[in-house]
CHARMM internal coordinates of N, CA and C (Angstrom, degrees):
IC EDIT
DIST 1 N 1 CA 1.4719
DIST 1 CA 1 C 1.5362
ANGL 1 N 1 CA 1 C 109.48
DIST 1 C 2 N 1.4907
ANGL 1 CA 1 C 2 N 131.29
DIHE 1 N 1 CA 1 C 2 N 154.73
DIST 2 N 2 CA 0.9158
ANGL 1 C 2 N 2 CA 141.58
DIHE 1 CA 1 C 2 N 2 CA -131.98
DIST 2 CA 2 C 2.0894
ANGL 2 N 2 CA 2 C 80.69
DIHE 1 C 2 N 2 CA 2 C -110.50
DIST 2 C 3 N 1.1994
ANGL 2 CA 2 C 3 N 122.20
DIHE 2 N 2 CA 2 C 3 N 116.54
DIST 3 N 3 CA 1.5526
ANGL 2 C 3 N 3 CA 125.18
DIHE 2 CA 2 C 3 N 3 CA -175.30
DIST 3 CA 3 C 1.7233
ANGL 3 N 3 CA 3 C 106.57
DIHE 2 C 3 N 3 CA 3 C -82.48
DIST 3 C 4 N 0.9443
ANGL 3 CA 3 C 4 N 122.67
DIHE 3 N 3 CA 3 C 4 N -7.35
DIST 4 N 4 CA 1.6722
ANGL 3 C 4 N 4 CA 125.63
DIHE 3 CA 3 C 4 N 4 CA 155.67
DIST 4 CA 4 C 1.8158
ANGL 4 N 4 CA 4 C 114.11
DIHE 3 C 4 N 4 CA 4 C -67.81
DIST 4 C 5 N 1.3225
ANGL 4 CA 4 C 5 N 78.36
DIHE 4 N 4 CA 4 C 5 N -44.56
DIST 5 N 5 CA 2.0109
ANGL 4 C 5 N 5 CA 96.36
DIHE 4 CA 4 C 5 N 5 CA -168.52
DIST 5 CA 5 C 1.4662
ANGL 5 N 5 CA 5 C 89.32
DIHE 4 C 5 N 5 CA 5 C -71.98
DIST 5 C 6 N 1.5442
ANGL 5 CA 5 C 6 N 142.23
DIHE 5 N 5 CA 5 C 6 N -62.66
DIST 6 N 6 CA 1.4608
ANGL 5 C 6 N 6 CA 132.10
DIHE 5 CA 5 C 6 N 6 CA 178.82
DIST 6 CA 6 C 1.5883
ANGL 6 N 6 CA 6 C 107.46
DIHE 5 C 6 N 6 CA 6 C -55.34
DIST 6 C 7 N 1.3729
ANGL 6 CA 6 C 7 N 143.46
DIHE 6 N 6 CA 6 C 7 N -29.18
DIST 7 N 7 CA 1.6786
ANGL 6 C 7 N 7 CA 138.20
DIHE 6 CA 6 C 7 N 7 CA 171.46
DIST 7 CA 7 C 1.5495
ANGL 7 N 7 CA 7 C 99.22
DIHE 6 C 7 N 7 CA 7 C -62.54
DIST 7 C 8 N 1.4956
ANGL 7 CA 7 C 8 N 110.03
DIHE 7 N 7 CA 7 C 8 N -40.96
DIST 8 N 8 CA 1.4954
ANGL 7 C 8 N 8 CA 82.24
DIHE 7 CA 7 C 8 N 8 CA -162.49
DIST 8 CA 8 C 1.9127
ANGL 8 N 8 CA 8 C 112.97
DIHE 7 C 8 N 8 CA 8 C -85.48
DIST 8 C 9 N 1.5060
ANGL 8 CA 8 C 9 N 105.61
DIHE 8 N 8 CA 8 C 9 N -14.78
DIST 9 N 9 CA 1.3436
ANGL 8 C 9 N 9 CA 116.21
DIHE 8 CA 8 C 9 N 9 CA -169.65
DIST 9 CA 9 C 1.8779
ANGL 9 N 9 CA 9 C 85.56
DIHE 8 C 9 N 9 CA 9 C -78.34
DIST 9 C 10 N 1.2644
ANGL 9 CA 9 C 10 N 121.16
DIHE 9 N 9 CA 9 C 10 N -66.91
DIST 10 N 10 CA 1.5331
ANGL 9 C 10 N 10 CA 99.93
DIHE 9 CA 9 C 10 N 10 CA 161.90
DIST 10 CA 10 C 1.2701
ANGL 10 N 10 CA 10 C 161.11
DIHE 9 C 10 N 10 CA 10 C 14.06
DIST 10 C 11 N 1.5295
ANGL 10 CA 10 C 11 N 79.25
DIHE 10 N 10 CA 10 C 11 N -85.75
DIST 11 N 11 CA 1.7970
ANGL 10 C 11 N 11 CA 104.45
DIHE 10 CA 10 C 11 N 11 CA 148.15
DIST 11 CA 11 C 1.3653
ANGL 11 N 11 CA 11 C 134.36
DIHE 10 C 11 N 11 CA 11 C -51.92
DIST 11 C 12 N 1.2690
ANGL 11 CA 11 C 12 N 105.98
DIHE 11 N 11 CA 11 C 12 N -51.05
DIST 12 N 12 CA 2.0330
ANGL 11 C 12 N 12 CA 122.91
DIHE 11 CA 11 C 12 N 12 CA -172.82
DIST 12 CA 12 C 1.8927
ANGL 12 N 12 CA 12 C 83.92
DIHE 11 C 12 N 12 CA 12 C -77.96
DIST 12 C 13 N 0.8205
ANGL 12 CA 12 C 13 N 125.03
DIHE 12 N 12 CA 12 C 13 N -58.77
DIST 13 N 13 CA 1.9168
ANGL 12 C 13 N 13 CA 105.37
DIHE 12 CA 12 C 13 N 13 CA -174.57
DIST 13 CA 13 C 1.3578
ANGL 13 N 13 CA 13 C 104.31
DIHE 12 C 13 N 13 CA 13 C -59.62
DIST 13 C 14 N 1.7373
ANGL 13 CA 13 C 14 N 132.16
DIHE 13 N 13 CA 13 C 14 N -66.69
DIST 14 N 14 CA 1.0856
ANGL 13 C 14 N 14 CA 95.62
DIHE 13 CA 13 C 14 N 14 CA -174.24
DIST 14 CA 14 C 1.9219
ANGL 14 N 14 CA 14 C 123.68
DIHE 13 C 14 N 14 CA 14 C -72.58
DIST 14 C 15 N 0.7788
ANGL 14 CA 14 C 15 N 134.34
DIHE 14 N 14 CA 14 C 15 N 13.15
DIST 15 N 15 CA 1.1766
ANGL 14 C 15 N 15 CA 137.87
DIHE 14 CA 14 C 15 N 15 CA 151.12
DIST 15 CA 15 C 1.4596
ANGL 15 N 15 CA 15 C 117.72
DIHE 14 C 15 N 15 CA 15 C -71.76
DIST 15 C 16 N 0.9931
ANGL 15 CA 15 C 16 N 131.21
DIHE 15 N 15 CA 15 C 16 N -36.38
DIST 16 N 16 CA 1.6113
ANGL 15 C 16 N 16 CA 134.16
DIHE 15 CA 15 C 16 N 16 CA -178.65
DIST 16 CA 16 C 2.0081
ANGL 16 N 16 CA 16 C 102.34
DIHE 15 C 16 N 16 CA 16 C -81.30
DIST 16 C 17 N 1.5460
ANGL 16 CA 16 C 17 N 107.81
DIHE 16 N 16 CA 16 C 17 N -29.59
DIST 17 N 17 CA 1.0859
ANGL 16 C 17 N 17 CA 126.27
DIHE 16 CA 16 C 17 N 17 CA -167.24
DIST 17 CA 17 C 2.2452
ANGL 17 N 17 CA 17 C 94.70
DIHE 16 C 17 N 17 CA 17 C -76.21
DIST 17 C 18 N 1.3794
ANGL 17 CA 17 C 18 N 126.91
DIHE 17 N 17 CA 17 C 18 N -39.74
DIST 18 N 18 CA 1.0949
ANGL 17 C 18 N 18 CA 147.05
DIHE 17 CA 17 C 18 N 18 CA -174.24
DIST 18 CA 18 C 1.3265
ANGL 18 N 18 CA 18 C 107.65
DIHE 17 C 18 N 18 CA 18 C -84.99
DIST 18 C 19 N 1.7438
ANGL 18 CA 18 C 19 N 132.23
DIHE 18 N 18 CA 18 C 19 N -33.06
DIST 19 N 19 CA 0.8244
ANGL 18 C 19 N 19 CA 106.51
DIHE 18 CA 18 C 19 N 19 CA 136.14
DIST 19 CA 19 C 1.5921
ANGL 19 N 19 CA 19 C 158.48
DIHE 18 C 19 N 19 CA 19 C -164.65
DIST 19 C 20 N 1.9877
ANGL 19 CA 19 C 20 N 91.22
DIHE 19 N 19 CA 19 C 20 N 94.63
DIST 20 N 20 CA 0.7133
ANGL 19 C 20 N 20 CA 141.78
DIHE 19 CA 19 C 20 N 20 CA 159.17
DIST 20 CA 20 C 1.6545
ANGL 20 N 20 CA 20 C 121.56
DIHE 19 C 20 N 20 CA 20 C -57.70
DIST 20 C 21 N 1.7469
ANGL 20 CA 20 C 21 N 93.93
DIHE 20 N 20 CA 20 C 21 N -76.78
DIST 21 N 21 CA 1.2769
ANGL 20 C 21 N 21 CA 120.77
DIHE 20 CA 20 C 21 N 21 CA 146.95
DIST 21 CA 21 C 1.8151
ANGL 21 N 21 CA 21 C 123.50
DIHE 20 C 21 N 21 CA 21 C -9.71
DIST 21 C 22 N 1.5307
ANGL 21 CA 21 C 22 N 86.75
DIHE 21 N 21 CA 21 C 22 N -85.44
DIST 22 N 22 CA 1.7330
ANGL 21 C 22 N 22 CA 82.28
DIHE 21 CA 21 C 22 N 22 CA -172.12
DIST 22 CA 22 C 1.6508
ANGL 22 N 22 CA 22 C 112.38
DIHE 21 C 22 N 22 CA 22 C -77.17
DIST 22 C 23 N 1.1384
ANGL 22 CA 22 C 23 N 111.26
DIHE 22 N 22 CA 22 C 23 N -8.28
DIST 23 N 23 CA 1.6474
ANGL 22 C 23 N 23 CA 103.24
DIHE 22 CA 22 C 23 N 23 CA 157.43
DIST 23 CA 23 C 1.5120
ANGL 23 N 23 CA 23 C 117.25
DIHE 22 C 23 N 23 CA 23 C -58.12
DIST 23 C 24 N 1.2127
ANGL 23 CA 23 C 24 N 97.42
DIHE 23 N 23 CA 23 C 24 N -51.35
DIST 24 N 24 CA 1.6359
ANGL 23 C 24 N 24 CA 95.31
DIHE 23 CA 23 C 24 N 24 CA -172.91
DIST 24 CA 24 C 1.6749
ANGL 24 N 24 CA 24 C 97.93
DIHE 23 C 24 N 24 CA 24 C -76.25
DIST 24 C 25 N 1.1007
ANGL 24 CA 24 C 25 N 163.44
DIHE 24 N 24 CA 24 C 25 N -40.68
DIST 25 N 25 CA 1.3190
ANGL 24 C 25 N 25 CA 161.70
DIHE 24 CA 24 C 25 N 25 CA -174.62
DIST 25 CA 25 C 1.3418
ANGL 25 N 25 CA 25 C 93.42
DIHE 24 C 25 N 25 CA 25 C -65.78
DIST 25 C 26 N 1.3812
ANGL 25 CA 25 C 26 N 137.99
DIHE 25 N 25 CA 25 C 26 N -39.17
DIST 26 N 26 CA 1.7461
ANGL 25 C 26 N 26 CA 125.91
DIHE 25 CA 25 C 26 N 26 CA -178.90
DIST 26 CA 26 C 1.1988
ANGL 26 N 26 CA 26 C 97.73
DIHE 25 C 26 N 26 CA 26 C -74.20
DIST 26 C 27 N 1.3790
ANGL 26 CA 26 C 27 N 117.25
DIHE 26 N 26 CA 26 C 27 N -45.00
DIST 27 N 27 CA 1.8884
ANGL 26 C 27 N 27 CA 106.68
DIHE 26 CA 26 C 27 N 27 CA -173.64
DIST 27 CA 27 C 1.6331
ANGL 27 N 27 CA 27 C 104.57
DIHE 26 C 27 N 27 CA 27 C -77.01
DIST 27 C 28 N 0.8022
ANGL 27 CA 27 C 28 N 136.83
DIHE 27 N 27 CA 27 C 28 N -28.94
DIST 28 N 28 CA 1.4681
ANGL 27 C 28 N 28 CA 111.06
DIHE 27 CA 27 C 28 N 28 CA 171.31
DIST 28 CA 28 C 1.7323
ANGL 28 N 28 CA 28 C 112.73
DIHE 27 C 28 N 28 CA 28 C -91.93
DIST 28 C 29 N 1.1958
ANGL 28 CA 28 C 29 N 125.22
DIHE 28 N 28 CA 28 C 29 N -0.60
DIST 29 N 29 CA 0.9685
ANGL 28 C 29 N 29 CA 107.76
DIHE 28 CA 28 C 29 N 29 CA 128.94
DIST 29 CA 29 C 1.4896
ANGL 29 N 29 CA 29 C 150.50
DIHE 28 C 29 N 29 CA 29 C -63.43
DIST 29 C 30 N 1.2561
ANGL 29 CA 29 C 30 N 117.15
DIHE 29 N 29 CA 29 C 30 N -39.10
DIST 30 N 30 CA 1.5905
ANGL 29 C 30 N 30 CA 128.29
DIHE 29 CA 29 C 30 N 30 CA 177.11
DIST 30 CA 30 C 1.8734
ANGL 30 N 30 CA 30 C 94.85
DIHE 29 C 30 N 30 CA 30 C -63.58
DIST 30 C 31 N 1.3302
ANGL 30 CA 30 C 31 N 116.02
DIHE 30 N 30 CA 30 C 31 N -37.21
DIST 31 N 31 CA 1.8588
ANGL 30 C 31 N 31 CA 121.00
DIHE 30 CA 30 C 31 N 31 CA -173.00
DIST 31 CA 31 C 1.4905
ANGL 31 N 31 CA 31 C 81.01
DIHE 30 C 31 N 31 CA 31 C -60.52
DIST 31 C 32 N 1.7238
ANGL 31 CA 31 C 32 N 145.68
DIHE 31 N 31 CA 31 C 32 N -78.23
DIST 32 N 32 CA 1.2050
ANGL 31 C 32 N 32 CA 151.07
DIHE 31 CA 31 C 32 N 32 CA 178.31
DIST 32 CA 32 C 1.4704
ANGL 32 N 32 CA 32 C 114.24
DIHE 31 C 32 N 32 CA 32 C -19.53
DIST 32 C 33 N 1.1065
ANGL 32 CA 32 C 33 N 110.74
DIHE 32 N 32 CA 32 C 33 N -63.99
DIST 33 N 33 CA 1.2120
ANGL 32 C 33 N 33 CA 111.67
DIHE 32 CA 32 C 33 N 33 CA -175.96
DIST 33 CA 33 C 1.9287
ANGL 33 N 33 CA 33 C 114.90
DIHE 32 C 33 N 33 CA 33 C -131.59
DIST 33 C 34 N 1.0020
ANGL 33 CA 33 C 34 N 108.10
DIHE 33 N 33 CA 33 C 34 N 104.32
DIST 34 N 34 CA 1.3607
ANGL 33 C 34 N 34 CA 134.50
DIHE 33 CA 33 C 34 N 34 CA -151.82
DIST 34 CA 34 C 1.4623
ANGL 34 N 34 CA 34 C 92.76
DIHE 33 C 34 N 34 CA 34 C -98.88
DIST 34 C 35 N 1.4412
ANGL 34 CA 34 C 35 N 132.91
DIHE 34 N 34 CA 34 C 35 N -53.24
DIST 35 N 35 CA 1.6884
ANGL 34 C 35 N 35 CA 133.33
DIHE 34 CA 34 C 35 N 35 CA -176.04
DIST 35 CA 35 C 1.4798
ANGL 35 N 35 CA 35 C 106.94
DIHE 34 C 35 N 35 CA 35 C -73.32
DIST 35 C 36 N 1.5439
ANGL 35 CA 35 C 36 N 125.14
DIHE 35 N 35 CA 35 C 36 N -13.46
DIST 36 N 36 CA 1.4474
ANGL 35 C 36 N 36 CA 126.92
DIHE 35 CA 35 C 36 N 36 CA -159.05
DIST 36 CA 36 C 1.4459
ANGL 36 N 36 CA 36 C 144.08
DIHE 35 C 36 N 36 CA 36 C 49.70
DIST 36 C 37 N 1.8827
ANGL 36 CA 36 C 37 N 96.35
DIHE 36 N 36 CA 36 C 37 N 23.31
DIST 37 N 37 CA 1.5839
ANGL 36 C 37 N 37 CA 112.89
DIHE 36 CA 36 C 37 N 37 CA 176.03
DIST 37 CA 37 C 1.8718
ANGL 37 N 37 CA 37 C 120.82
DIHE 36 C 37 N 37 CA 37 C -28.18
DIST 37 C 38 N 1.5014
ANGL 37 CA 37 C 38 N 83.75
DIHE 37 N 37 CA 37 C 38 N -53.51
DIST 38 N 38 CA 1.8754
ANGL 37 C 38 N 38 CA 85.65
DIHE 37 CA 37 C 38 N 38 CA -165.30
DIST 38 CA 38 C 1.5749
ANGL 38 N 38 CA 38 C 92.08
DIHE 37 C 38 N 38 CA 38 C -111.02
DIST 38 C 39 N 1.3107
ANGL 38 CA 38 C 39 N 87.73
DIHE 38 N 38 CA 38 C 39 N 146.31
DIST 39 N 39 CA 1.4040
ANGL 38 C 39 N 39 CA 104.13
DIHE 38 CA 38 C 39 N 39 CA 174.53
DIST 39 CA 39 C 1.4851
ANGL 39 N 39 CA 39 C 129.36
DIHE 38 C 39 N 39 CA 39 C -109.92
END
COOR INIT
IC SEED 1 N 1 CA 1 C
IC BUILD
């Protein structure tokens, strides 16, 4: 297999994997804090 072609497939998962991530960390944040006291 072509080792450029595995960096970039690599890359795009953990990137999709990151954000994934901070989607779900903003939404359970906004569930946390629902009035938006702290910022």
């Amino acid at each position: 297999m072509n080792t450029i072609l595995l960096l970039v497939i690599g890359l795009a998962v953990l990137s999709g994997l990151l954000a994934v991530m901070i989607y779900l960390l903003a939404v359970s944040r906004e569930m946390e804090l629902p009035d938006g006291d702290e910022v």
